[in-house]
N, C-alpha and C positions, 0 to 999 in steps of 0.2 A: 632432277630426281636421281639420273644416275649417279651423277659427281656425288649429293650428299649418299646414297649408297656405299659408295664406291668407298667415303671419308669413313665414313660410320666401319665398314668393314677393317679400315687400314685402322682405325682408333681400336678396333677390338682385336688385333695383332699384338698390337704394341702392347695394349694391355696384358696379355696373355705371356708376350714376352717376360715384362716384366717382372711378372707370377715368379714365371719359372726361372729366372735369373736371382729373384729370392731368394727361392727353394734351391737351390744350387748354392748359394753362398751361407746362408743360414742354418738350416737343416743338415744339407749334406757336405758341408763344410767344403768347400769346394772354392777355392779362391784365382785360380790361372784363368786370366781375362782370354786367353787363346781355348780353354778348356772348356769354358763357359758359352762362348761362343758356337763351337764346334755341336756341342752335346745339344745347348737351343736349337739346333738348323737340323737337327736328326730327331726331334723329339717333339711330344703333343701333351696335353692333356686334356683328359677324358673324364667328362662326368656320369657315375653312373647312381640311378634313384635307389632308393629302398629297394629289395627285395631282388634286385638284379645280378645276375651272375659272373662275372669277370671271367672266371675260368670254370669250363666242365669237366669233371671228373672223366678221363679219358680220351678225351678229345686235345689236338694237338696244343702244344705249348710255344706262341713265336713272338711273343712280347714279354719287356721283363716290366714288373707295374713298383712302383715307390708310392705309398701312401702318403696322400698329403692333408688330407679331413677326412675326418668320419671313422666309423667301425667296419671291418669287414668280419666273416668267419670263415675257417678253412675247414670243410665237413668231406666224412667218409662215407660214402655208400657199399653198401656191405651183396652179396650177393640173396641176402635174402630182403630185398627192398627196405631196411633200416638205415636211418641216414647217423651217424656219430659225428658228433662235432671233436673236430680236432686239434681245432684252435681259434684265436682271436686276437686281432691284432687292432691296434689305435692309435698310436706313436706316429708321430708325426716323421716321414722319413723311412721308414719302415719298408724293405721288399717283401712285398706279399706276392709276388709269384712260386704257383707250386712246387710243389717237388716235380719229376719226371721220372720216367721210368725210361729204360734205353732205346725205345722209340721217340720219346721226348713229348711222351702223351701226361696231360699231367693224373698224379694221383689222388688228385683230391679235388675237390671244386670250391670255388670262392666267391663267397656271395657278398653284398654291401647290405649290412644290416643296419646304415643308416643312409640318408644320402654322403656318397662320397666321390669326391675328387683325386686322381691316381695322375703321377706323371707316370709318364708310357716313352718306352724308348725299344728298340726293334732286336731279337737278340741277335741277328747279325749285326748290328751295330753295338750292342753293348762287348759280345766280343771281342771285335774291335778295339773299342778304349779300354778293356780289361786287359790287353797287351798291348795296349800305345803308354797309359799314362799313369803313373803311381797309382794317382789320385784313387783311381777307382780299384786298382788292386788293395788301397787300405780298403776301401767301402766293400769287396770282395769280404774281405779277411773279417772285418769286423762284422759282416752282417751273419756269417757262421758263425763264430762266436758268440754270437747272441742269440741265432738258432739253436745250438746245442746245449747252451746254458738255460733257456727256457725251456726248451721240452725236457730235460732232464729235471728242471725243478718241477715241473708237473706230472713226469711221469714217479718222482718220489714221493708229491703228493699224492695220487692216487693210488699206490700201492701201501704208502708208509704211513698215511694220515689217516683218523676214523671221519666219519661224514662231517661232525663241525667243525673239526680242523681244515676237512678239504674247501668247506666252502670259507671259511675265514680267509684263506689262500688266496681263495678266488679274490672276496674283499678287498683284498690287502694288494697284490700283484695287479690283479684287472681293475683298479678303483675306477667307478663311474661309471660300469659299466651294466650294473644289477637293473638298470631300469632298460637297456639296450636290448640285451640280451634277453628273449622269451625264457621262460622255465624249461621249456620241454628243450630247448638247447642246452639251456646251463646243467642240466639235470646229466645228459649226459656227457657232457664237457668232465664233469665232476665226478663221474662213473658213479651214479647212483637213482633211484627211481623219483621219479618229479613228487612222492609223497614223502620218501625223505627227505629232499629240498624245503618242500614247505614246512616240513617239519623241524627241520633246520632255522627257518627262518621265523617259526612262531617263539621258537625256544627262545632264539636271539633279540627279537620285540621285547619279550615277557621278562629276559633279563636287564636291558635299560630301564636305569633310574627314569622314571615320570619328570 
């Protein structure tokens, strides 16, 4: 009984290896057999259910997470107990670790709004290969770049767009994600009250052709 334990446990290794030796070559583009290697032997992944929190809003920050399935949301809590969602992420490959603030608490909290799977690597070890190996200084470089380009498209949606343009936005950028995402998040994700949303989205029904 131990031995087949024992088997079954080393087969769920490998398995897992293999995952993330995937996701490493596929996803994160990531091809140095030495690179690949290294970042496996320092790294996990973590499955977290619906409704679960990966990071809390102020509480310390010492994992860096990579989306590998699922939806998560990055929401604000405000000092008058209101929660604002502040973003959404789905992209396969994707760093969804917070922001921080200069105690390295994060500032937002991140929840899995569906079931999700996150590779998880240690941020002393990610700084590390962030000054050992290109590699990850492109993955540095580009995942700002893609930060700053999304929250700027969304914060010119919400200040530039009237409500059906902001949620068309949503449509269009977040595809897939209208049945994920509750009303009372997207509502204010969208900066707007959950009777505007619906009423955004009755207009939108009523103008599809039958």
């Amino acid at each position: 009984m131990a031995e087949r334990q024992g088997l079954e446990v080393w087969g769920y290794r490998m398995c897992m290896k293999d995952r993330m030796r995937r996701f490493l070559v596929d996803v994160l583009d990531i091809h140095n057999k030495d690179v690949i290697e290294k970042v496996i032997g320092i790294s996990s992944i973590r499955h977290y259910p619906k409704g679960r929190a990966l990071y809390n809003q102020g509480e310390p920050v010492d994992t860096c997470c990579f989306l590998m399935e699922g939806v998560t949301g990055a929401f604000l809590s405000t000092t008058r107990g209101t929660q604002i969602s502040d973003d959404f992420s789905f992209v396969s490959g994707e760093m969804i670790t917070p922001f921080t603030n200069r105690q390295r608490k994060a500032l937002t909290s991140v929840v899995a709004m569906s079931n999700v799977d996150v590779f998880v690597i240690a941020n002393m070890d990610v700084i590390t290969l962030f000054r050992t190996y290109p590699e990850f200084q492109t993955i540095l470089f580009e995942w700002l770049m893609q930060a700053y380009h999304k929250q700027w498209a969304l914060k010119s949606a919400r200040y530039q767009m009237a409500a059906k343009e902001r949620y068309l936005f949503f449509l269009k950028e977040y595809e897939g994600l209208e049945d994920v995402v509750s009303d009372r998040f997207l509502a204010s994700f969208l900066d707007m009250s959950p009777e505007t949303l619906s009423r955004q989205k009755r207009c939108l029904r009523e103008e599809k052709p039958d």
